[in-house]
C-alpha positions in Angstrom: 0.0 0.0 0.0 3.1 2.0 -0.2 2.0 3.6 -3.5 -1.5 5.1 -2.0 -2.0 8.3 -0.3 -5.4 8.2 2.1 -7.5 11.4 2.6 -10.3 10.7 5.6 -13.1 12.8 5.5 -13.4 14.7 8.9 -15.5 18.1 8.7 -19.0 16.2 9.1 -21.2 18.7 11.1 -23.6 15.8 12.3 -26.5 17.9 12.0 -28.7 14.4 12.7 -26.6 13.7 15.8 -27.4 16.8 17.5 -26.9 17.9 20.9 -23.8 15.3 20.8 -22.4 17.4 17.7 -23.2 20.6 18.9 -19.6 20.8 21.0 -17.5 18.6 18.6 -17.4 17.4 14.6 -19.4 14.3 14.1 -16.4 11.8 13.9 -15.1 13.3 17.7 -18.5 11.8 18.6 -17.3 9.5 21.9 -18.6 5.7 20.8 -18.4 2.0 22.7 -16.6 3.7 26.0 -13.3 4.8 25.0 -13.3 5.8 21.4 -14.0 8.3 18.7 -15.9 7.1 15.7 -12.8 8.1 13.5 -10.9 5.6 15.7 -12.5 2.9 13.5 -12.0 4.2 10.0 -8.2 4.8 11.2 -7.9 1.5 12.6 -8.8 -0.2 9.0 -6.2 2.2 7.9 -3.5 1.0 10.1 -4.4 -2.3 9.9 -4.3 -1.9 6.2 -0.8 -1.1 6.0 -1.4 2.6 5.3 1.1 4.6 6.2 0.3 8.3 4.6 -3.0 9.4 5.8 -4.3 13.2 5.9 -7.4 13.5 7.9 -9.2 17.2 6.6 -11.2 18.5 9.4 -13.6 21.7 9.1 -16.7 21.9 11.5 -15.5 22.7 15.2 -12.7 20.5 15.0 -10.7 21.3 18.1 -11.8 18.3 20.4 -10.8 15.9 16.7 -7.5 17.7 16.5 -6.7 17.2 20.1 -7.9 13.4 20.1 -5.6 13.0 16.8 -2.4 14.3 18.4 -3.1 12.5 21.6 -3.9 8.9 20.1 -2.5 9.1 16.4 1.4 10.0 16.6 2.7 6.2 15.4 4.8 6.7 12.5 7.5 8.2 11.7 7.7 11.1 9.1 11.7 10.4 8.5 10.4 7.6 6.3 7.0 9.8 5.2 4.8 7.7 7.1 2.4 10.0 8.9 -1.3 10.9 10.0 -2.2 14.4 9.3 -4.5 16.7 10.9 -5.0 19.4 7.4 -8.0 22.1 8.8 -10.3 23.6 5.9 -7.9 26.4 4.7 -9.4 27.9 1.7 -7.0 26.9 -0.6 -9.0 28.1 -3.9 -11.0 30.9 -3.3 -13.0 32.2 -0.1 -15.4 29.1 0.6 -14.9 26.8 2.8 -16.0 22.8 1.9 -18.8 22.1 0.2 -18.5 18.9 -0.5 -16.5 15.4 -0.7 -14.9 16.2 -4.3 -14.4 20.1 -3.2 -11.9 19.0 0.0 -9.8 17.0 -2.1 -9.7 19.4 -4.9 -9.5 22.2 -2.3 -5.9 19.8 -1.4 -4.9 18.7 -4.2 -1.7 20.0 -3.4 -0.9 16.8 -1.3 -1.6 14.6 -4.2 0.8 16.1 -6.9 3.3 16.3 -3.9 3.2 12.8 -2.9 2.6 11.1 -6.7 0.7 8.2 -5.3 -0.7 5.9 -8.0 -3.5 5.6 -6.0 -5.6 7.5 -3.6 -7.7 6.1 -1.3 -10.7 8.7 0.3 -12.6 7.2 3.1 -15.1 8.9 5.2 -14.6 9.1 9.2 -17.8 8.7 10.7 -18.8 5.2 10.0 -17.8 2.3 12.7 -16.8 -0.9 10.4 -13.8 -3.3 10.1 -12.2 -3.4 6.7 -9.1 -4.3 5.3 -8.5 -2.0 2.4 -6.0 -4.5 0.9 -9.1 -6.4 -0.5 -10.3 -3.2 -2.0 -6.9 -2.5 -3.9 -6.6 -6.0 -5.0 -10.2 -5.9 -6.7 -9.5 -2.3 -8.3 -6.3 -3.5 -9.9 -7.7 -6.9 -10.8 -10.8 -5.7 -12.7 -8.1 -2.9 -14.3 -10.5 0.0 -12.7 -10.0 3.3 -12.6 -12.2 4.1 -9.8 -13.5 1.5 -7.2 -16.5 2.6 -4.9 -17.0 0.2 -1.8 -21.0 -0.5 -0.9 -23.0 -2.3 1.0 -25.5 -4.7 0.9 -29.1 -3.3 2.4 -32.5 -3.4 2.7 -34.1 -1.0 -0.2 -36.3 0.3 2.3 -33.2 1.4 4.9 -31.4 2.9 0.9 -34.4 4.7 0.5 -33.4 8.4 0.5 -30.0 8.0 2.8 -27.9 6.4 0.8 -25.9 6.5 -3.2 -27.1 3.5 -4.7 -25.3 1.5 -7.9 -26.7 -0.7 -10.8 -23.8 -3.0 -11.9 -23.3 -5.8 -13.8 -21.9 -9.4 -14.0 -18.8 -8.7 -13.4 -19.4 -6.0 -10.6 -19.1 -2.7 -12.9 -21.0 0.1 -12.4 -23.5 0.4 -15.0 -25.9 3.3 -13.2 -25.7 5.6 -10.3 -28.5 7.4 -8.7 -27.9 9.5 -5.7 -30.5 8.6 -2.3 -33.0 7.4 -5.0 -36.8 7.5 -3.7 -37.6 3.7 -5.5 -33.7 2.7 -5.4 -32.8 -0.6 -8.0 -32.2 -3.8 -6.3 -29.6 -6.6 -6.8 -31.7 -9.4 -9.2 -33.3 -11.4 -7.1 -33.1 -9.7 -4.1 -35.0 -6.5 -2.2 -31.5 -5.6 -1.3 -29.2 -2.9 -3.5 -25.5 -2.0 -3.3 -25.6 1.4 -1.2 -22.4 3.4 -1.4 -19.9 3.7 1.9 -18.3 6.8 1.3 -15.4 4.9 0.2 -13.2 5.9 -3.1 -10.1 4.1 -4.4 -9.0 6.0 -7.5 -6.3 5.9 -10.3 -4.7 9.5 -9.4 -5.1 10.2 -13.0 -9.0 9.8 -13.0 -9.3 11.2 -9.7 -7.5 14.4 -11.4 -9.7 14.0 -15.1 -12.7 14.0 -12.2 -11.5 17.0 -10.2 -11.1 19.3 -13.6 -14.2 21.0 -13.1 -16.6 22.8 -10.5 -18.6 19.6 -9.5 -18.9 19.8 -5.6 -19.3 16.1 -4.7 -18.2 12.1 -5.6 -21.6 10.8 -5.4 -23.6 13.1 -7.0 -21.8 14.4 -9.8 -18.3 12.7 -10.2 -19.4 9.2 -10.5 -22.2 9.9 -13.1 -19.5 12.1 -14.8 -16.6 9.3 -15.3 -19.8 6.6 -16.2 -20.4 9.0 -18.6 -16.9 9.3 -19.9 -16.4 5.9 -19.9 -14.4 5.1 -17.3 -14.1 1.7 -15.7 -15.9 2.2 -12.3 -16.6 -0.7 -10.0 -18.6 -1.7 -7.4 -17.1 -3.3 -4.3 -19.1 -5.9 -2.6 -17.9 -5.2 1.4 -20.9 -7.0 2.3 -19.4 -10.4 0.7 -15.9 -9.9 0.1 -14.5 -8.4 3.7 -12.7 -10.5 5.0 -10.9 -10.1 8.2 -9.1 -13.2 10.2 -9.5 -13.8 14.0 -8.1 -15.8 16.3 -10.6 -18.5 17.9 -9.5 -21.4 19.9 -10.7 -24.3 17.7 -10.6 -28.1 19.4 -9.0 -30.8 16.9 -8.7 -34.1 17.8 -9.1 -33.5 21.4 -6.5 -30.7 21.2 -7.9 -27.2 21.8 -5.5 -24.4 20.2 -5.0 -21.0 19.0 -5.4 -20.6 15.4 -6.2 -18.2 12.7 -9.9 -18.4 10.7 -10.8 -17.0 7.7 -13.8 -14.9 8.6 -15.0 -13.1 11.7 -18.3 -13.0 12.7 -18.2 -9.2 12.8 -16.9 -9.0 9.1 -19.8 -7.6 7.0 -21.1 -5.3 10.1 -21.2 -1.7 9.0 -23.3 0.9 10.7 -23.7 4.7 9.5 -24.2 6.2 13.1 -25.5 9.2 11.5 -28.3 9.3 13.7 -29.3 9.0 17.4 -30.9 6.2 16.7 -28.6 4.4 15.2 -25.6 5.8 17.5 -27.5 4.3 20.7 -28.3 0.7 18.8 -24.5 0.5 17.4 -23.3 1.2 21.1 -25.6 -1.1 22.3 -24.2 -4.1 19.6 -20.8 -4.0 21.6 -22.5 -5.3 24.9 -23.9 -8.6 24.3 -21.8 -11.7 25.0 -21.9 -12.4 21.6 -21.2 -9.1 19.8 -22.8 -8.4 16.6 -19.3 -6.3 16.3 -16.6 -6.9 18.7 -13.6 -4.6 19.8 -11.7 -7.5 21.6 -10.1 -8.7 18.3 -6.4 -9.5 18.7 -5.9 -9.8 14.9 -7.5 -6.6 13.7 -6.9 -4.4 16.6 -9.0 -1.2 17.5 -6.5 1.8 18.8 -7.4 4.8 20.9 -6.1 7.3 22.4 -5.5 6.7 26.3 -7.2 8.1 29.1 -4.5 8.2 31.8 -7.5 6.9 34.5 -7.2 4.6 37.1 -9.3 1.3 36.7 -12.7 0.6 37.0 -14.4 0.3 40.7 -17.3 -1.7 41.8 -18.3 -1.4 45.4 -20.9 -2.5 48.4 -22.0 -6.4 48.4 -25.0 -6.1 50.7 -29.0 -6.7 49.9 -30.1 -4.5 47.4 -26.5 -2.8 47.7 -24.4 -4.5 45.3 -22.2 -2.5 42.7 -22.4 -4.9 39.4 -22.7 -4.1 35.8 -24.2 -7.0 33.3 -23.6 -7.1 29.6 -22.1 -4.0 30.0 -18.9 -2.2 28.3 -17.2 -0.4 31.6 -14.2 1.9 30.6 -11.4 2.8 33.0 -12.4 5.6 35.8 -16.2 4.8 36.6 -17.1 3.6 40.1 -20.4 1.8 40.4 -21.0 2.1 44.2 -23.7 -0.1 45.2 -25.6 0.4 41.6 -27.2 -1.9 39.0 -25.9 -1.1 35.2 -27.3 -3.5 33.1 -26.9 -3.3 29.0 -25.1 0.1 29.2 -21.7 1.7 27.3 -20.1 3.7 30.3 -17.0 5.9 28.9 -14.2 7.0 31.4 -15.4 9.4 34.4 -18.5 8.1 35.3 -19.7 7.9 39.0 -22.9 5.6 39.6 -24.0 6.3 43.4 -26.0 3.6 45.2 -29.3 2.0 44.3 -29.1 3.8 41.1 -30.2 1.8 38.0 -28.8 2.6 34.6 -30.7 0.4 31.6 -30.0 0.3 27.9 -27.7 3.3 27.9 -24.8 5.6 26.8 -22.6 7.7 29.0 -20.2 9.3 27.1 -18.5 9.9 30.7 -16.2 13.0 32.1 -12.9 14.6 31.6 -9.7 15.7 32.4 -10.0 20.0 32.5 -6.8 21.0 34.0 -5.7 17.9 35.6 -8.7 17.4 37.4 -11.4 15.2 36.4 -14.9 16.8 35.4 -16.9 13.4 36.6 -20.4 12.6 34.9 -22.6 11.6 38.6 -25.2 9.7 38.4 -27.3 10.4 42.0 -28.7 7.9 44.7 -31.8 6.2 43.5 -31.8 7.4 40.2 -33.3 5.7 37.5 -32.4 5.7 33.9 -32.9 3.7 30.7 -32.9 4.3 27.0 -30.6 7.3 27.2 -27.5 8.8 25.5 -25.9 11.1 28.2 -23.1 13.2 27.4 -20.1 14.4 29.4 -20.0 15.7 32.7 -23.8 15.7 33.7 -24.9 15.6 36.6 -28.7 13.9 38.2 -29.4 14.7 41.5 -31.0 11.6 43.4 -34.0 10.3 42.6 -34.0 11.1 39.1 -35.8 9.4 36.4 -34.8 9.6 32.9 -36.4 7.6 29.7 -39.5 6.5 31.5 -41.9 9.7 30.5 -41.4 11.3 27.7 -43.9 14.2 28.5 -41.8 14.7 31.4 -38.3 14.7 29.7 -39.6 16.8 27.1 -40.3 19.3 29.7 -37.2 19.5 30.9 -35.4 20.3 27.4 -34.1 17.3 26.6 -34.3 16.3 23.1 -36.1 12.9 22.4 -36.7 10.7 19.5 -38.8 7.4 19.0 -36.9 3.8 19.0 -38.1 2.5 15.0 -40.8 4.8 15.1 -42.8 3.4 17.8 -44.1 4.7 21.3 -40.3 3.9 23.1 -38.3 6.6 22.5 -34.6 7.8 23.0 -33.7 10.8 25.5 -30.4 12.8 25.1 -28.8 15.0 28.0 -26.1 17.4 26.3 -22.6 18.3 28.0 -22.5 19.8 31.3 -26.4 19.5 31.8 -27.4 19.5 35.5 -30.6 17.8 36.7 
């Protein structure tokens, strides 16, 4: 992968993901206890063997930049190996980004520097395993000049969200429409090949693409080189990912370590662009049988690290007993005498006794001049269904996620679980109840 440069798309304002985006870009968004959602895309890319990776950032970027320089300085720029923080800057004329094909153009400057043959743009907000390798050994076997990575959904979850592709036999990309109404299905199926945000291009197409005013990949690049004539392909991630794990398999009475072909995690992919689906991807992490699973030894997930102490539980008498079940507990929380069951709890978290905390996100606290901002949650409290962001505080006795009349009253911003009478309640940064 030494011949491909990487450009991660960072500036996503997260309009959908409000009040968790109103402090912080949408790939800063906290996720599964101790990461950002970029921390997956840049994973892949590490894991891939990608060593030259510029990560453009626009929309209040200051808590990404901060997380990138405290958990992304691994290579070593002597032998141009490096992970770039590049803020919007303007480059060509007075407007900031306007879209996918505008930032790269906007930085093309890196490209005719570092004369890759390929370049590889990948969007930071999604939370996926991939190894990229696959991808670049499909583009050069088909002889393509652009490759576009999709996945396999429902036509109903396509339906207006996502770029969908019409190929053929051999997996070429015979007809684009951008978050089609009635989106075309794979033959057979009631699926169709939605579009990842993820571009492997020959650095001569991508510069034939870029030779014009069009503002974005999906919706006017793509139909342009299908136009021209250009070899564009459609990469199944849905069939083809492949990523190895490490299982302990029993042979002939022998039960050892050794590598399989396929994890069971290998085709998830989830676009946590809403709250929504933010709360149900946290929520796949906690099961004892992940539907993804950030334990892998073979495709490790990196972060950057906390600097708390561990993890506390406290008080073993009746109706007193600190213990968290099917849970993800990160470093720093304390559950004193407290029930947390199906729950993500991110660093700095305080659960007081005989507090119950159900089907929920804490995003946690944080370090503001060397002293820890904690997120409390107060004696007796109740809460379920909730995404709570850092450093809250509930006084005892709280309940939150059970009335949604009464949450709605307090300013908190709700949304309904697959459109049914359940519902969602989110308590911004530095809320006090």
């Amino acid at each position: 992968m030494e011949d491909t440069l990487t450009f991660v798309m960072a500036g996503g304002q997260g309009e959908r993901l409000k009040p968790l985006t109103d402090v912080r870009a949408k790939p800063a968004v906290p996720f599964g206890g101790i990461f950002r959602i970029i921390d997956f895309t840049l994973s892949n890319c590490v894991n891939s063997g990608l060593r030259r990776i510029y990560v453009l950032t626009q929309y209040k970027s200051h808590s990404l930049s901060n997380h990138l320089k405290k958990g992304w300085n691994l290579f070593s720029p002597r032998l141009d190996q490096f992970i770039d923080d590049v803020p919007a800057q303007q480059q060509l004329g007075s407007s900031w980004y306007q879209g996918t094909a505008d930032a790269i153009r906007q930085n093309a400057n890196f490209v005719e520097n570092k004369r890759p043959r390929l370049v590889l743009v990948l969007s930071g907000d999604h939370v996926y395993k991939m190894d990229y390798r696959l991808l670049r050994s499909f583009h050069d076997e088909k002889g393509a000049g652009l490759t576009v990575a999709c996945v396999r959904l429902p036509a109903e979850e396509a339906r207006g969200n996502f770029g969908v592709m019409e190929v053929d036999e051999e997996g070429r990309i015979v007809g684009f429409e951008e978050k089609p109404n009635e989106p075309k299905t794979i033959p057979g199926t009631t699926d169709c090949l939605a579009s990842m945000g993820i571009y492997l291009f020959d650095t001569e197409v991508l510069r034939k693409g870029l030779d014009n005013d069009h503002l974005d990949f999906g919706k006017d690049i793509i139909p342009l080189l299908l136009r021209q004539g250009t070899p564009v392909f459609a990469y199944d991630f849905t069939s083809r990912n492949i990523i190895p794990e490490w299982e302990f398999l029993k042979h002939e009475g022998v039960r050892r370590k050794e590598l399989v072909p396929r994890a069971s995690d290998a085709d998830y992919w989830r676009d946590v662009g809403t709250l929504e689906q933010y709360w149900l991807a946290n929520l796949d992490l906690v099961q004892p049988r992940p539907k993804f699973n950030v334990y892998g030894e073979h495709f490790p997930l990196f972060a950057a690290p906390g600097h708390f102490p561990p993890a506390k539980f406290v008080h073993e008498m009746p109706g007193r007993t600190g213990v968290a079940v099917n849970s993800i507990v990160a470093d720093g929380v304390i559950v004193s005498g407290a029930t947390v069951r199906e729950s993500v709890l991110g660093s700095g978290v305080y659960v007081h006794s005989w507090a119950m905390i159900e089907k929920s996100v804490l995003l946690g606290g944080e370090l503001r001049g060397g002293i820890l901002s904690e997120t409390s949650i107060g004696r007796r409290c109740r809460v379920r269904n909730a995404i709570i962001d850092k450093n809250v505080h509930l006084s005892e006795n709280v309940s939150i996620g059970y009335d949604r009349a009464d949450d709605d009253r307090r300013g908190l911003k709700t949304v309904p679980i697959n459109g049914g009478s359940d519902y969602i309640v989110v308590i911004p940064k530095d809320f006090s109840l």
